[in-house]
C-alpha positions in Angstrom: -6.7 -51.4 9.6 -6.3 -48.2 11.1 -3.7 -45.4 9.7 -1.4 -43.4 12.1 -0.4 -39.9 11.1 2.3 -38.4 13.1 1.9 -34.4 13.2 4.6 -32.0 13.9 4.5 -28.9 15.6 4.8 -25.8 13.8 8.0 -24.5 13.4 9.2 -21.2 15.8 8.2 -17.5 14.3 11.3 -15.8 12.8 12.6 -13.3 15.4 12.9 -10.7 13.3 9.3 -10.5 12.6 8.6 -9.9 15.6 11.0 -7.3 16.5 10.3 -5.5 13.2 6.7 -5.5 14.7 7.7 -4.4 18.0 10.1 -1.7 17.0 8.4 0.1 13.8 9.4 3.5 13.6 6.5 6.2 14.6 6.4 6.8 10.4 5.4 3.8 9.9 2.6 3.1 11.9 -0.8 3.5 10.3 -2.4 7.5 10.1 -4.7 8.2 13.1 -7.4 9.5 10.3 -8.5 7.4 7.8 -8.2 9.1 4.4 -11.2 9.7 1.9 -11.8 8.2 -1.3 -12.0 10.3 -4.3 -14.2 9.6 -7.2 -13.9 11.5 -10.6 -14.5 9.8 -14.4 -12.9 11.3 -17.1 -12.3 11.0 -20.4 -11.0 7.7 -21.8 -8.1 9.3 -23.6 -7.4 11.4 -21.2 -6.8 8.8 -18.8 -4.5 6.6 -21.4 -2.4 10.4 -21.6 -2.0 10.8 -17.2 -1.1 7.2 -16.9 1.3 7.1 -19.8 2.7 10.5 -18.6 3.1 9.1 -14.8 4.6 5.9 -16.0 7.3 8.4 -17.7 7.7 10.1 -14.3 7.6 6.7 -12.1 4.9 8.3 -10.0 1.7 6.5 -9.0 -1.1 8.5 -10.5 -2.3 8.8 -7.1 0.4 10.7 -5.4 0.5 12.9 -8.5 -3.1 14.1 -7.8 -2.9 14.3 -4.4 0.1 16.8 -5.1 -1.4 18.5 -7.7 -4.3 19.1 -5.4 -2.1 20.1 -2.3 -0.3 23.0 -4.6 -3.8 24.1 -5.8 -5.0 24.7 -2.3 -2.0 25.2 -0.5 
């Protein structure tokens, strides 16, 4: 007894994939330098107080630092 399996080829890629690919916008395309990592530990509570305070504010705690930081320095 031998078994048959029919294959199909793979449907086409979407179009719009590929011109979404082809035609990012210059914003959108990846930094030339890669950023660094920042490291800190702080206080449990403390922590529990930024994220509830940036969940208030809809702001990644992230971007919040990273502006805090920029306005320190300038």
């Amino acid at each position: 007894m031998t078994k048959k399996i029919k294959m199909q080829a793979r449907p086409a890629k979407p179009d719009q994939a590929d011109h979404w690919v082809d035609n990012r916008a210059q914003s959108e395309q990846l930094p030339k330098l890669k950023p660094k990592r920042l490291t800190i530990d702080i206080d449990p509570e403390l922590h529990t107080r930024l994220k509830i305070h940036c969940a208030q504010k809809q702001v990644q705690i992230a971007d919040l630092l990273r502006k805090q930081i920029q306005s320190l320095l300038g």
